[in-house]
C-alpha positions as CSV (number, residue, x, y, z in Angstrom):
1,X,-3.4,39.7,-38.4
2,X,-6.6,38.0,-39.0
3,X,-5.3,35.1,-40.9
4,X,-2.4,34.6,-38.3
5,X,-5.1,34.1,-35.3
6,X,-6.8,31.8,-37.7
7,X,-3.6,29.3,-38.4
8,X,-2.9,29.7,-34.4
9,X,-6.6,28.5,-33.9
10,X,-6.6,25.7,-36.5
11,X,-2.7,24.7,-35.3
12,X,-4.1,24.2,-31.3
13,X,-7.3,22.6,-32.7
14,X,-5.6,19.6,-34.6
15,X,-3.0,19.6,-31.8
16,X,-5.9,19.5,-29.3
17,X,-7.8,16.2,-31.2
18,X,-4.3,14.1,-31.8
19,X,-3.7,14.8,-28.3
20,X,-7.3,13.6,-27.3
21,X,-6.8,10.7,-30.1
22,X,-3.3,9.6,-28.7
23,X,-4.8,9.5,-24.7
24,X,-7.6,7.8,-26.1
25,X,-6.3,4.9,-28.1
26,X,-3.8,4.5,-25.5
27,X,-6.1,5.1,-22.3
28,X,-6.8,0.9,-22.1
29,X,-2.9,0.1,-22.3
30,X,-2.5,2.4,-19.5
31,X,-5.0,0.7,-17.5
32,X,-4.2,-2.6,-17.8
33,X,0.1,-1.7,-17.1
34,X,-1.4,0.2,-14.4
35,X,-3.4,-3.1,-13.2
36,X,-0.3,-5.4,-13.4
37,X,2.5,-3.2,-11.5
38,X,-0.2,-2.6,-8.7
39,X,-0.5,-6.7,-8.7
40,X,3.2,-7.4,-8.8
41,X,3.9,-5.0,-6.1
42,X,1.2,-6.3,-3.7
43,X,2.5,-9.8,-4.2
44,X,5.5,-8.3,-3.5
45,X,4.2,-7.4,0.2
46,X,2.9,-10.7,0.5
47,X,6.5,-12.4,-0.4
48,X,4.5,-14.8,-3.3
49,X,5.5,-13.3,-6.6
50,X,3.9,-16.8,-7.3
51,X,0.3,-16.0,-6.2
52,X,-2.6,-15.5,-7.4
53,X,-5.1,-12.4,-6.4
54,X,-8.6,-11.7,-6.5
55,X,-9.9,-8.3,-5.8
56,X,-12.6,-8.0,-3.1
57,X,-14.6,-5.4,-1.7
58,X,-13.2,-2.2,-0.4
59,X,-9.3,-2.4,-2.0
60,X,-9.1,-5.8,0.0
61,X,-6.8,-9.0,-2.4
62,X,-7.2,-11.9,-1.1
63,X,-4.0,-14.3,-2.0
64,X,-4.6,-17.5,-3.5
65,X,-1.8,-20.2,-4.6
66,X,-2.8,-23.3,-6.6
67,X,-6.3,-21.7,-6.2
68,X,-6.3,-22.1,-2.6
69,X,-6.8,-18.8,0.0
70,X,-3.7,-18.1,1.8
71,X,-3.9,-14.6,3.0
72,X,-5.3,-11.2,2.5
73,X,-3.8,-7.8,1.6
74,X,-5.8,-4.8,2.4
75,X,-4.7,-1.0,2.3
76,X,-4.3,0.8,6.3
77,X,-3.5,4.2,6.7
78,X,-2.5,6.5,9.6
79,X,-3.2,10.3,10.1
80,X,-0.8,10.4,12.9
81,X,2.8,10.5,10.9
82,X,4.5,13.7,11.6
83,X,3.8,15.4,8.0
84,X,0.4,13.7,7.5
85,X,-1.2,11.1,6.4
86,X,0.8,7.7,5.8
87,X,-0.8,4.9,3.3
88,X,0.1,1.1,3.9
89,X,-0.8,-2.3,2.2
90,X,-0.7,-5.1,5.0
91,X,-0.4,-9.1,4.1
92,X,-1.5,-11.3,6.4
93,X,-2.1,-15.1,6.2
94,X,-5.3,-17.0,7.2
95,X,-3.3,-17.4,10.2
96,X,-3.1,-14.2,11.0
97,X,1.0,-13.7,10.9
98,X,1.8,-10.6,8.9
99,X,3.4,-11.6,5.7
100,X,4.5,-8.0,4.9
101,X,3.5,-4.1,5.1
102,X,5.1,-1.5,2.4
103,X,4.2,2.1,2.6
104,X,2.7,3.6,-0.8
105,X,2.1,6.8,0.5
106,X,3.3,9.3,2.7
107,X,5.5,12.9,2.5
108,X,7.7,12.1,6.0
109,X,10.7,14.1,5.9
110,X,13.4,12.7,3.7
111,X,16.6,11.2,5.6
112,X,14.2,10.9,9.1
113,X,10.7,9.7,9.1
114,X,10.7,8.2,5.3
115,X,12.8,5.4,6.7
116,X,9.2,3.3,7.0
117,X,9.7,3.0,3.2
118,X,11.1,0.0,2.2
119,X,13.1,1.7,-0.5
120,X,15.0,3.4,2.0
121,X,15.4,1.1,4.8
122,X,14.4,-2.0,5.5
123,X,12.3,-1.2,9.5
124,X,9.6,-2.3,8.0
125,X,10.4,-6.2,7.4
126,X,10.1,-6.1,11.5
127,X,6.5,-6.6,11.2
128,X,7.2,-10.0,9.0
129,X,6.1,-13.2,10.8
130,X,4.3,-10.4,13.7
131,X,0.7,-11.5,15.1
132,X,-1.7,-10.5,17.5
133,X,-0.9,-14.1,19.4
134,X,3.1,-13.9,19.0
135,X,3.5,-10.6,20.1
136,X,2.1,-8.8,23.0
137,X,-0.5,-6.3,23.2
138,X,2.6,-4.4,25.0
139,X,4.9,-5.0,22.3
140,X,2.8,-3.4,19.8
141,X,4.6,-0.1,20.5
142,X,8.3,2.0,19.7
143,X,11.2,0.8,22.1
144,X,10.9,4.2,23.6
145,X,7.4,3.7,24.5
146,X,8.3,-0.1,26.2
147,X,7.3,-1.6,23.2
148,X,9.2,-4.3,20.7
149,X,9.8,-2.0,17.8
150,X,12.7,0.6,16.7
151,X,12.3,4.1,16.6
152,X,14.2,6.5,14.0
153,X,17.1,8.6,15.5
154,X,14.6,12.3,15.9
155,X,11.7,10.9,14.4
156,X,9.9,8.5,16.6
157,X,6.4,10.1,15.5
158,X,6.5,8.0,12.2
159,X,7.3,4.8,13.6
160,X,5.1,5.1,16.4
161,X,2.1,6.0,14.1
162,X,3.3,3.3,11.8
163,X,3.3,0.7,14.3
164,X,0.0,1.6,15.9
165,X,-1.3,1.6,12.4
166,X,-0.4,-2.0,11.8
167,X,-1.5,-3.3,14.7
168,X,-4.9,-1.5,14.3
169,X,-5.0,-2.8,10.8
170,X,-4.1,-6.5,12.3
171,X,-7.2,-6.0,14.5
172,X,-9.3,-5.2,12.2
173,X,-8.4,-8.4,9.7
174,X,-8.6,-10.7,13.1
175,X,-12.5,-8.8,13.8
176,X,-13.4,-9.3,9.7
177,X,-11.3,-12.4,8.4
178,X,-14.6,-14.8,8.0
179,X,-16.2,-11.8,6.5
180,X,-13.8,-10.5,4.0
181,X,-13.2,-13.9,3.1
182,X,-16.5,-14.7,2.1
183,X,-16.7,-11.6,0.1
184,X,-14.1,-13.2,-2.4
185,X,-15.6,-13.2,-6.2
């Protein structure tokens, strides 16, 4: 019995250190594919699979092409969806016209409020080309609310915290823009 709780103990020791050894020689290789999907899906939000990006302070990438600033992606995040918390990366050019918004975040109910997710509909390309100067202060609000954007058949929560979320986040880049700016490395 004794020997048999011995080979158990040795077996899930070695198995213990290859499985450190494994996560360890691998841990950088993880990192870096982690690095490069993050980058190819935020300059997918910005529409320039082309660009360049620079990390800034605070999870803010500002967008470069030919080594020139274009825009800005920063993450935005609402506690106001109806099943918590929803996460967003917003893309805005140095004009201050949204370039895109993707959710990367969120647990909305599936088949009603997870329709902000590009994957499953497309609601969110409505924010494309938006600006604090294009579209009225008004606007910035669901249809049912008098504003310019759609609400989800029985889930207007989403959208409307969505929306408000944006426009907030739009705000903010129009109040920090210099600022973030000069923070690039």
């Amino acid at each position: 019995m004794k020997r048999l709780v011995l080979q158990l103990t040795l077996l899930a020791g070695a198995c213990g250190l290859l499985t450190s050894l494994v996560q360890y020689s691998s841990a950088e290789r993880i990192t870096l594919n982690q690095l490069a999907y993050r980058n190819q899906l935020l300059l997918q939000v910005a529409g320039l699979p082309s660009a360049d990006l620079a990390e800034s302070q605070d999870s803010r990438f500002v967008i470069s092409l030919a080594q020139e600033p274009v825009g800005i992606i920063f993450p935005i995040s609402t506690g106001q969806g109806y099943n918590g918390t929803i996460r967003l990366w917003l893309a805005v050019n140095l004009q201050g016209e949204i370039l895109g918004v993707r959710v990367y975040a969120h647990g909305e109910t599936p088949g009603l409020g997870d329709k902000i997710d590009l994957q499953v509909a497309n609601w969110v390309l409505d924010f494309n080309g938006k600006s604090l100067v294009n579209t009225a202060i008004t606007d910035w609000a669901v249809k049912r609310d008098g504003g310019k954007f759609d609400q989800f058949s029985g889930a207007t929560i989403t959208p409307r915290a969505v929306v408000a979320a944006v426009h907030a986040g739009l705000t903010q880049f129009h109040q920090h823009q210099q600022q973030w700016m000069e923070e690039t490395p």
